[in-house]
C-alpha positions in Angstrom: -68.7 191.7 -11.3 -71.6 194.1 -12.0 -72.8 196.1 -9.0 -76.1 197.8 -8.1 -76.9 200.3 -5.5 -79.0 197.8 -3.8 -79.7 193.8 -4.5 -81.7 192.4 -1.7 -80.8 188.7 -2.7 -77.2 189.2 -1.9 -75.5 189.3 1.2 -73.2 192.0 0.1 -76.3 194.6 0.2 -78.6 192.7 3.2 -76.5 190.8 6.0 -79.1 188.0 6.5 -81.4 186.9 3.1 -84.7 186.3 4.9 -87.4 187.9 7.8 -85.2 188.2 11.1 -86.3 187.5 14.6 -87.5 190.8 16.9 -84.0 190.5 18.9 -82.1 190.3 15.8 -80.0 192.9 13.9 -80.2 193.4 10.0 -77.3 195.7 8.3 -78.2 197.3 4.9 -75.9 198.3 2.5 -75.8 201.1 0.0 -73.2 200.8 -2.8 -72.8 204.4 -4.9 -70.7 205.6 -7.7 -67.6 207.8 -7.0 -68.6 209.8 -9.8 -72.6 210.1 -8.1 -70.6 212.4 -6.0 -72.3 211.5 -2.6 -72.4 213.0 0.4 -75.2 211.4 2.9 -77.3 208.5 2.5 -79.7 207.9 4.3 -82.1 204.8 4.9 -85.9 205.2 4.9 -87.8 202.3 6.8 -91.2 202.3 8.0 -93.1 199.7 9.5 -96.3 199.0 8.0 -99.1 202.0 8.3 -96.5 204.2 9.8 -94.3 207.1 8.7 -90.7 206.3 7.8 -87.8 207.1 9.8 -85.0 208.5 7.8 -81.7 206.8 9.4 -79.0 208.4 7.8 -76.0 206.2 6.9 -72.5 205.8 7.6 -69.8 205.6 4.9 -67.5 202.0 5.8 -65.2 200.9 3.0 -65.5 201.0 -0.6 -65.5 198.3 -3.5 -64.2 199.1 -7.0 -65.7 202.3 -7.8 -68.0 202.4 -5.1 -68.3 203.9 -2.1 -70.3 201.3 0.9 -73.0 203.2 3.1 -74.4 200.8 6.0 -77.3 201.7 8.7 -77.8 198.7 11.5 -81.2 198.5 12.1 -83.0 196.8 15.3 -87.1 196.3 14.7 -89.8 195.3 17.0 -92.3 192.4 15.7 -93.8 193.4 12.7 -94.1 194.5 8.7 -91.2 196.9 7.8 -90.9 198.5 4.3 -87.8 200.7 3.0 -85.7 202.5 0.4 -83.0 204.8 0.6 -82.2 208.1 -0.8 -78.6 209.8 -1.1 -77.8 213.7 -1.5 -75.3 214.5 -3.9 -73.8 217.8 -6.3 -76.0 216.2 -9.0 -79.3 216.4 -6.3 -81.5 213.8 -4.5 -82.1 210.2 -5.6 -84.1 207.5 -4.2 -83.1 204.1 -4.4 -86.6 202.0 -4.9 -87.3 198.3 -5.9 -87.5 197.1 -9.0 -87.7 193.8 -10.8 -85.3 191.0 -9.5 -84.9 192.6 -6.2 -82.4 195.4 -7.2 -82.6 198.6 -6.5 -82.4 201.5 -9.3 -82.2 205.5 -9.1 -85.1 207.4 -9.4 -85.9 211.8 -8.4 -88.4 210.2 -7.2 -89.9 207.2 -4.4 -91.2 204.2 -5.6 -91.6 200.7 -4.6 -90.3 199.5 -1.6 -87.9 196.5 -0.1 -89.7 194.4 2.4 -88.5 193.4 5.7 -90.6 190.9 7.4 -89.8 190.9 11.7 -91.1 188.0 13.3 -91.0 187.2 17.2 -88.3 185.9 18.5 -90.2 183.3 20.7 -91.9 182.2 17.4 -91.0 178.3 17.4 -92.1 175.4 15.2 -92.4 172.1 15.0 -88.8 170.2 14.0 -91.0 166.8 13.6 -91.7 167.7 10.2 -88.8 169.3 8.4 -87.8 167.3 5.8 -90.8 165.8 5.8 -93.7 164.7 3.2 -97.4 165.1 3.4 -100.0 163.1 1.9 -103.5 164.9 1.8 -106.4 162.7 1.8 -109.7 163.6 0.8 -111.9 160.5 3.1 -114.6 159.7 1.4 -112.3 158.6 -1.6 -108.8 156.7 -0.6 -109.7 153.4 0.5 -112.9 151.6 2.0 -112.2 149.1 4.6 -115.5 147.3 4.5 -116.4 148.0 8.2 -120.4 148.2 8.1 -121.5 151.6 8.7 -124.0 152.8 11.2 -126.1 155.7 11.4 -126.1 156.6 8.1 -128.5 159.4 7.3 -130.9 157.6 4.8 -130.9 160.5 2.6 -127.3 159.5 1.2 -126.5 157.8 -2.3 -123.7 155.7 -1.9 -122.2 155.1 -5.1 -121.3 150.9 -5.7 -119.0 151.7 -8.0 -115.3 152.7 -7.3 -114.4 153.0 -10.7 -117.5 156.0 -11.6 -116.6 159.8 -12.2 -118.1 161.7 -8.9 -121.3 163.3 -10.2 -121.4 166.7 -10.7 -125.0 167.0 -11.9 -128.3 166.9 -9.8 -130.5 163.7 -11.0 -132.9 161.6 -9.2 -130.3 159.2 -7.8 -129.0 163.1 -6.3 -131.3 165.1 -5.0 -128.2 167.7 -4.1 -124.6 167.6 -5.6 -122.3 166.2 -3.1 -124.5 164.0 -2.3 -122.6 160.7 -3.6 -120.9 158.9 -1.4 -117.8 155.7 -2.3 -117.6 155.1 1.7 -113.3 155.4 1.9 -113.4 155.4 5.9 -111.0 156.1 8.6 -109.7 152.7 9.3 -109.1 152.1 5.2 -106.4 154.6 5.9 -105.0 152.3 8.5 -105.0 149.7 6.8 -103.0 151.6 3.9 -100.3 153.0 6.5 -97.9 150.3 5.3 -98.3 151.8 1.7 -97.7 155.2 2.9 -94.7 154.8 5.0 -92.7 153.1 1.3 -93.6 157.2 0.0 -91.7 158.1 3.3 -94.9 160.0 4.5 -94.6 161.7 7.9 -97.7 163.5 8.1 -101.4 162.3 6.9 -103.9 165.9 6.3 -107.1 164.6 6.6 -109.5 166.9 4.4 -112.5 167.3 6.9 -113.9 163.9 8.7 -116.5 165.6 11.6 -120.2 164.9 10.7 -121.8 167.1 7.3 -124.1 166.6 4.9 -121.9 166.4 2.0 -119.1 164.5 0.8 -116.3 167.3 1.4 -117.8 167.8 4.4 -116.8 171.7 4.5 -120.1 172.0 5.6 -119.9 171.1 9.3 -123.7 170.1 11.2 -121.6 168.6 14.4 -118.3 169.4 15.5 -118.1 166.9 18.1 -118.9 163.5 15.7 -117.2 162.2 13.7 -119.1 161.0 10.1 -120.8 158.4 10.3 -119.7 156.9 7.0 -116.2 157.7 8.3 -116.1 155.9 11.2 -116.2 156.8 15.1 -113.8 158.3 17.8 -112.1 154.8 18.2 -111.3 154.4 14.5 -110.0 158.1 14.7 -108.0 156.8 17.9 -106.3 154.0 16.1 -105.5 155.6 12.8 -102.8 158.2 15.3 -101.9 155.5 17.6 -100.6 152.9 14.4 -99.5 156.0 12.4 -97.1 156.8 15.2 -95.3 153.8 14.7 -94.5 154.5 10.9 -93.6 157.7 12.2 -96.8 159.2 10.7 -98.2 162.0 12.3 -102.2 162.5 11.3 -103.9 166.3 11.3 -107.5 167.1 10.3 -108.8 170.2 8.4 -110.8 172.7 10.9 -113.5 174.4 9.2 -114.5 177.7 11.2 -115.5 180.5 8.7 -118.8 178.7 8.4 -120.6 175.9 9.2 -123.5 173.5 7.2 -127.1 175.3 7.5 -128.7 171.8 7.6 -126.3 171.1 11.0 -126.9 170.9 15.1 -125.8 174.6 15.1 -128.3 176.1 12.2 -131.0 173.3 11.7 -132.2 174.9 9.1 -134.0 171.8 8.0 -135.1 170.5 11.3 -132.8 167.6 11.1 -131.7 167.8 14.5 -134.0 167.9 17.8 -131.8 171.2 19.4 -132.9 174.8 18.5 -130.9 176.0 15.7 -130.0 179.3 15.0 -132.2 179.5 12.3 -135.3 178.4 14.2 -135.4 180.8 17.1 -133.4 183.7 18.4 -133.2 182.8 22.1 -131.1 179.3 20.3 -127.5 179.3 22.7 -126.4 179.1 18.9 -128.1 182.9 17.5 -125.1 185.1 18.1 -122.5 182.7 16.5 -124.1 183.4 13.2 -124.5 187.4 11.1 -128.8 187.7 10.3 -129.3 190.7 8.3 -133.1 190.1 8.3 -134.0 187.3 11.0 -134.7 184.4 9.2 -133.8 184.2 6.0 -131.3 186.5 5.3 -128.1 186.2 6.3 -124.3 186.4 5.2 -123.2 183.0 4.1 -119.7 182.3 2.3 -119.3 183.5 -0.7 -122.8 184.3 -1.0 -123.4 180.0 -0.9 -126.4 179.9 1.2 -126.0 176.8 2.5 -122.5 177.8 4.2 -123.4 180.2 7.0 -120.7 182.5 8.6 -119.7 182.0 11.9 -119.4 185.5 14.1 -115.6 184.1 15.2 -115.2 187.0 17.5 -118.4 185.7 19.3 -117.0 184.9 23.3 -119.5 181.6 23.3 -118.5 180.8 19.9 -114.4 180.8 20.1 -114.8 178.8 23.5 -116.5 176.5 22.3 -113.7 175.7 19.6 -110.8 176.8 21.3 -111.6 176.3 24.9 -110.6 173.9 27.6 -113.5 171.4 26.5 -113.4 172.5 22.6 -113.1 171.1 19.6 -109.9 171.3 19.4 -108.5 170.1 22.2 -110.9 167.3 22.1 -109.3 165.7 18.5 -105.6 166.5 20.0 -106.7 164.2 23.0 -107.8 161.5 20.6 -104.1 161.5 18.9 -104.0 164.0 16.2 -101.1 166.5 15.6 -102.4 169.4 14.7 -105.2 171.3 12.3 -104.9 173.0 8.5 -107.4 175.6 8.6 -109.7 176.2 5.9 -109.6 179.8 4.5 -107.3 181.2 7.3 -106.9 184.6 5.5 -110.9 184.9 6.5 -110.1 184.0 10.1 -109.7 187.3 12.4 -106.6 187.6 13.9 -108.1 187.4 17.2 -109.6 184.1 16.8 -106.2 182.7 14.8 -104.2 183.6 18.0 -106.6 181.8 20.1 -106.5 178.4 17.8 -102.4 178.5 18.0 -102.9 179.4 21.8 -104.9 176.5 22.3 -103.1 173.5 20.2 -100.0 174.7 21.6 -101.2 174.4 24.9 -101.7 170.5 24.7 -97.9 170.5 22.7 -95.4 172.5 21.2 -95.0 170.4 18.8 -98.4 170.2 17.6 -98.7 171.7 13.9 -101.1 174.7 12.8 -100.9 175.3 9.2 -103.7 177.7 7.2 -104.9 177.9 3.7 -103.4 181.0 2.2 -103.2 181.5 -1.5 -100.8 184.5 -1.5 -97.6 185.3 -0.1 -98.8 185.0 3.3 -96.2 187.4 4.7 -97.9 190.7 3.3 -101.5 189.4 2.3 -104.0 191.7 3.0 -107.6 190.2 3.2 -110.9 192.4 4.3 -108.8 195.6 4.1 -106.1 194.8 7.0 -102.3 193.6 6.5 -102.3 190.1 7.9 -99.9 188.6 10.6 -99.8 185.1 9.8 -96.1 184.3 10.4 -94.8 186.6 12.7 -95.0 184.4 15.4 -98.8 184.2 17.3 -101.0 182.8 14.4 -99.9 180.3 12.0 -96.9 177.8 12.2 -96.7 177.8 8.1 -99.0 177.7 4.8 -99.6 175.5 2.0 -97.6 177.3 -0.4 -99.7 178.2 -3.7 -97.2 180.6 -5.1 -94.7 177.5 -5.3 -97.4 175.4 -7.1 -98.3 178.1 -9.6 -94.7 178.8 -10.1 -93.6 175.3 -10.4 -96.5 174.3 -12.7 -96.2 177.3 -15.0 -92.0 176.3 -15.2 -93.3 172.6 -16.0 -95.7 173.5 -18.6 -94.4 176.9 -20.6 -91.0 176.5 -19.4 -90.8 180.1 -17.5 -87.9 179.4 -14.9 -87.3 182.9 -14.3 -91.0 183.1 -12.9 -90.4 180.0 -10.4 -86.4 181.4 -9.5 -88.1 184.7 -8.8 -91.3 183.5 -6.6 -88.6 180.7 -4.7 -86.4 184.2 -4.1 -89.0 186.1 -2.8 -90.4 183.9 -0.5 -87.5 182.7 0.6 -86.5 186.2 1.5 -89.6 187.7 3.3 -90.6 184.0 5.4 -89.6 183.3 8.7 -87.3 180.3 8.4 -89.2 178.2 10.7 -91.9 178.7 8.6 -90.6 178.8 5.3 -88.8 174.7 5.7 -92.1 174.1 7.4 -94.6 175.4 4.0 -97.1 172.4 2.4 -95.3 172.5 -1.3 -98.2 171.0 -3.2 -98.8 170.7 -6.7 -102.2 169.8 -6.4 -105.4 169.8 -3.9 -108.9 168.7 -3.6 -109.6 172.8 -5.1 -107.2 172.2 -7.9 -107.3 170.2 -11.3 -104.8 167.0 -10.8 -101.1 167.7 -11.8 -101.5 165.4 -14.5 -104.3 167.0 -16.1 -102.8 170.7 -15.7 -99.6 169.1 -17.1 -101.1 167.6 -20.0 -101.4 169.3 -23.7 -105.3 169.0 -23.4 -105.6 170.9 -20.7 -108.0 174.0 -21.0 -109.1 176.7 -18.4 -112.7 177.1 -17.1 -114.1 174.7 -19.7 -117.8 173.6 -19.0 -118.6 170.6 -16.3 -120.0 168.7 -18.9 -117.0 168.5 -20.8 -114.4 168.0 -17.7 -116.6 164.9 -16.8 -115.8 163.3 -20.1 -112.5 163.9 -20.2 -109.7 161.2 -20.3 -105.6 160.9 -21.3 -105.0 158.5 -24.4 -101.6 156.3 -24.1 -99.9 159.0 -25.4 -101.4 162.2 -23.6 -101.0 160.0 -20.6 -96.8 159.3 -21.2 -96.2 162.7 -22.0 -98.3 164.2 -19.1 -96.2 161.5 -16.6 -92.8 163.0 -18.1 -93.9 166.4 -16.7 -95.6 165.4 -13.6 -91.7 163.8 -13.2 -89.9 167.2 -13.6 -92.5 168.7 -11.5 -92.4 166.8 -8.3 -88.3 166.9 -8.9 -89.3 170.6 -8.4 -91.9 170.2 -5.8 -89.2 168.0 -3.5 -86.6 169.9 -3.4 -87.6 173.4 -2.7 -87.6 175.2 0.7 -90.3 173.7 2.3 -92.6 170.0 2.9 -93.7 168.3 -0.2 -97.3 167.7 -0.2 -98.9 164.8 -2.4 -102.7 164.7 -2.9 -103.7 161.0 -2.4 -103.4 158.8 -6.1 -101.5 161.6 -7.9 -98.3 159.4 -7.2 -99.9 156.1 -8.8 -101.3 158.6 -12.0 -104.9 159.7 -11.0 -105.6 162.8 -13.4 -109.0 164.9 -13.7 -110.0 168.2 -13.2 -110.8 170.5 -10.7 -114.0 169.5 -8.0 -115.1 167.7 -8.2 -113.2 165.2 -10.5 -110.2 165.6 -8.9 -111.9 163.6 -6.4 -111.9 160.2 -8.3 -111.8 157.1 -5.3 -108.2 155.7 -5.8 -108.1 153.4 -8.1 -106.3 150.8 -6.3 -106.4 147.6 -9.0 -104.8 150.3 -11.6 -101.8 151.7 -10.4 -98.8 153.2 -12.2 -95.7 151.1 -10.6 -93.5 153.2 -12.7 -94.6 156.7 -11.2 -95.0 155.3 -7.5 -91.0 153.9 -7.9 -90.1 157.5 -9.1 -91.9 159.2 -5.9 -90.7 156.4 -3.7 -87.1 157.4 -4.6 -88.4 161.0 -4.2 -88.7 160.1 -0.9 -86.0 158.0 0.0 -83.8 161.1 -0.9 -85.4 163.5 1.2 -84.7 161.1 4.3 -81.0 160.3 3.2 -80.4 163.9 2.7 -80.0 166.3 5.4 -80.1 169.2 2.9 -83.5 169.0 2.7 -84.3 169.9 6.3 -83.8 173.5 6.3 -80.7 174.3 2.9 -80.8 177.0 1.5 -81.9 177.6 -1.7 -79.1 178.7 -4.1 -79.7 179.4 -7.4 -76.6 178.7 -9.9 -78.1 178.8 -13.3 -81.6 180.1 -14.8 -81.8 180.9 -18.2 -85.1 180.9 -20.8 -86.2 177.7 -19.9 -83.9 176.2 -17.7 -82.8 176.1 -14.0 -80.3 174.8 -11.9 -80.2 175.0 -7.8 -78.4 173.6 -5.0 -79.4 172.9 -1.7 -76.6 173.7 0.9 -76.6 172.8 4.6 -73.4 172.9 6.1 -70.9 170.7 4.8 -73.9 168.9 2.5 -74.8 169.6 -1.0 -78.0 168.7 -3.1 -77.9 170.0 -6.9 -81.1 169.8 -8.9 -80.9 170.9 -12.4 -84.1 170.8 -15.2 -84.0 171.4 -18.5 -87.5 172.7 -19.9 -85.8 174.7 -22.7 -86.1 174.0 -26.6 -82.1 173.5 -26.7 -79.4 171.1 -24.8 -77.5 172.5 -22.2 -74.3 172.1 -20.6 -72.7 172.9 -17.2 -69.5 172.8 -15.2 -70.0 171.4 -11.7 -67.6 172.6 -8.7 -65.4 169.2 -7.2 -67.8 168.6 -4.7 -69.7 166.7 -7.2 -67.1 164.4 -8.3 -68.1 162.2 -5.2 -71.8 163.2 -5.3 -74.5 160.3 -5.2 -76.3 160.4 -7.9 -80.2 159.6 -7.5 -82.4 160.6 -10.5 -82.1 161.6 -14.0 -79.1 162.4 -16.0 -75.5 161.1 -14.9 -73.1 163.7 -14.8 -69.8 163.2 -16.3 -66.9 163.9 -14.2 -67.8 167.9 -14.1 -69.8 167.9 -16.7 -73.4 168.0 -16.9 -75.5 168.0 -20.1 -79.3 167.8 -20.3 -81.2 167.9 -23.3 -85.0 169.2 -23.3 -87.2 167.9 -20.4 -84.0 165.6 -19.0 -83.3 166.5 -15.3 -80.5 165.3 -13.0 -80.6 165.0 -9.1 -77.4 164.7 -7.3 -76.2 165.1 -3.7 
């Protein structure tokens, strides 16, 4: 066995692989040479924006030719970063991070280890481990036919199901987003019965409250639901009949900014109260950041139509997190929880205030927030974020998962994906971690089967995505991929996430023609069985709760895992290599059920190029 002075993946070096709770111990191990000729160690740890504390190290056993140094360490809530350094005849070394987790000698300090300290009151919701969410963009998954009322008359509703959304201003659309294919709220009950076959347990609901827009991120009344939606009673019945699948429904809060043309701005006069932008004695003035009063102020991302909310504003955080807020008002009516749209641009202030508020109504009620990084040590507007350590966010939809899984899908890198799965593994809060949206797609994102597909190209024109299709054959060998992928996708750490139609073989790419209206008369039977029996396995098999991720093989192409719970085993093995390759499996597998892919024989396992096999 090959030894290093540290390897934060193994529990010889670190005695538990993942953040620890603020009442828990962590033990650290050193391993050095006999011939280093040692005679102190000593642990550096700092938490982060602090000085380090140097804990020296006491000497307890030996393996092989190396001598064991150990420090206990005991950590209020928080970010902690460390190394270690030893004093011997030869000098001082450091031991720093380097690739793979390991640690390697240096004269002098370099990176650091990570240890991530959450509360130890920080709890989560158990409803959804194991789980799988379907995210639904409204406007797009299914149209019940109930007549619409109300309906701003500056709308185009679009006839035609089957047309690409438009992406161009015309005279049919005065403004892009303007088009409108009327999926409402009670189109989605009516579709529960199709959604509990996926084994679906929770339904994210891109937004639904009244905008001016089809994505509706650009929010003109909190308190109403869209018109073209449906009404607080449709909302009402979607949560009550999704509870009996044993569906759980949450909507997508949208606070870093709101519409200018809405009840709050009124840029545009639509509305009969004073906006903000009308008149600085509006109750709304001082939820919004003028530079020159009226016409200049900071907006999101510089899009002018998208003014920033002041979140720390007293009136403003009430009025969405309060006793007669927004918030609690949509719990009321039935809903689980909220995803929150850009949470990294959230302060942590208002963050604590949203999970003080939902949690007030239920434990159990979700909170999960967009965050593209690892969300553990993100830092956004020039502060270290605190996402997951226990009084902000319950989890986050996991994009380093999706790049990772998409990039090992589509150029075979498996050391990439084995080292992101690792690393997240290792710095998330558990509770968090089995709780994470594993998506592989999203209304921001190109579909899967379009990234997956050999015509795939980055950042090409509109024009050209809008005309884009998949031929028989681009189509076949994009599905084989999209296969091995949501293999992937449902059996990591964490909750699978589908993005409505890519399970029946929508493909486009990003916004917004990854928005196509689900094509309902043309699905893919094939695909739906595969992520039916997706499904069916991540109910039948308790691994998939909370196992932890064990990686057996990863070499050049291809990766093999297990997921261990106890007494219960899942193995998941893909082959996106140019070469066959063959395994011995331990005797636990002799009497595994096998569910997708390849067969094993007896303890054998060989998979040629893109062939996969799923037992447990």
């Amino acid at each position: 066995m090959n030894y290093y002075p540290f390897d934060e993946r193994k529990i010889l070096y670190r005695s538990k692989l993942s953040a620890v709770a603020s009442d828990e111990s962590i033990t650290l191990r050193l391993l050095v040479h006999n011939d280093a000729h040692c005679y102190n160690a000593f642990l550096l740890i700092k938490k982060d924006g602090e000085e380090f504390e140097y804990l020296k190290m006491t000497e307890n056993g030996a393996i092989d030719n190396y001598r064991i140094f150990e420090r206990t360490v005991l950590k209020d809530t928080g970010l902690y970063f460390y190394a270690f350094k030893y004093e011997s005849e030869y000098g001082d070394f450091f031991v720093s991070k380097t690739d793979g987790g390991l640690g390697t000698f240096d004269r002098e300090l370099k990176d650091l280890f990570q240890l991530t300290v959450y509360d130890k009151n920080f709890k989560t919701p158990d409803w959804l481990k194991g789980g799988i969410i379907y995210q639904i963009f409204p406007d797009r998954f299914y149209c019940s036919g109930k007549e619409k009322k109300n309906v701003p008359s500056d709308r185009f509703i679009q006839t035609d199901k089957s047309a690409i959304p438009e992406h161009r201003q015309s005279e049919k659309l005065k403004t892009l987003g303007n088009d409108y294919f009327c999926g409402d709220i009670k189109g989605i009950t009516e579709k529960l019965p199709y959604l509990k076959k996926l084994n679906v347990t929770l339904i994210y609901l891109n937004p639904i409250f009244e905008a001016h827009s089809n994505h509706r991120y650009n929010t003109a009344d909190y308190l109403k639901i869209d018109s073209l939606l449906g009404d607080e009673n449709d909302l009402k019945e979607l949560c009550k009949a999704a509870k009996k699948y044993g569906i759980s429904v949450i909507l997508d809060g949208v606070f870093s900014h709101t519409g200018d043309d809405s009840i709050y701005f009124n840029k545009y006069n639509r509305y009969e109260s004073t906006g903000a932008y009308q008149s600085v004695n509006s109750q709304y003035f001082e939820w919004y950041k003028f530079e020159e009063y009226p016409e200049k102020y900071k907006s999101w991302w510089g899009v002018k139509t998208l003014p920033e909310t002041v979140e720390e504003n007293e009136s403003f955080a009430e009025f969405i997190t309060g006793k007669g807020g927004v918030l609690k008002h949509y719990l009321n009516l039935g809903v689980k929880g909220y995803r929150l749209d850009v949470a990294d641009e959230l302060p942590d202030c208002f963050l604590e205030k949203i999970r003080k508020s939902i949690k007030e109504e239920s434990e159990d009620n979700f909170l999960l927030g967009e965050v593209w990084e690892d969300a553990t040590n993100k830092i956004s507007y020039g502060k270290r974020r605190e996402f997951l350590l226990g009084s902000q966010l319950d989890s986050v939809m996991n994009y380093p998962f999706a790049n990772a899984i998409c990039d090992f899908i589509k150029n075979g890198n498996s050391k990439n994906l084995n080292e992101t799965v690792l690393s997240v593994c290792l710095n998330y809060p558990p509770q968090a971690l089995c709780l994470n949206m594993n998506h592989i797609g999203t209304h921001d994102t190109a579909r899967a089967l379009t990234l997956l597909s050999d015509t795939y190209r980055q950042n090409p024109d509109r024009d050209w995505q809008a005309e884009q299709t998949l031929n028989e054959s681009q189509y076949s060998s994009a599905k084989s991929l999209l296969k091995l992928a949501a293999v992937v996708q449902y059996t990591l750490p964490g909750v699978p996430s589908v993005f409505y139609g890519d399970e029946a073989g929508t493909y486009g790419y990003s916004d917004p023609f990854c928005r196509k209206y689900f094509d309902w008369d043309n699905i893919d039977n094939d695909l739906l069985s595969f992520y039916k029996a997706l499904g069916k396995m991540r109910k039948d098999c308790s691994a998939f709760i909370d196992g932890q991720y064990s990686p057996l093989y990863e070499d050049n192409g291809f990766l093999c895992y297990e997921r261990i719970k106890g007494d219960v085993k899942a193995l998941i093995a893909v082959n996106r290599s140019g070469n066959g390759r063959e395994i011995k499996l331990d005797g636990y597998y002799k009497k595994a059920k096998h569910v997708l892919g390849v067969k094993p024989e007896s303890e054998k396992l060989l998979l040629k190029t893109n062939e996969f096999c799923f037992i447990y």
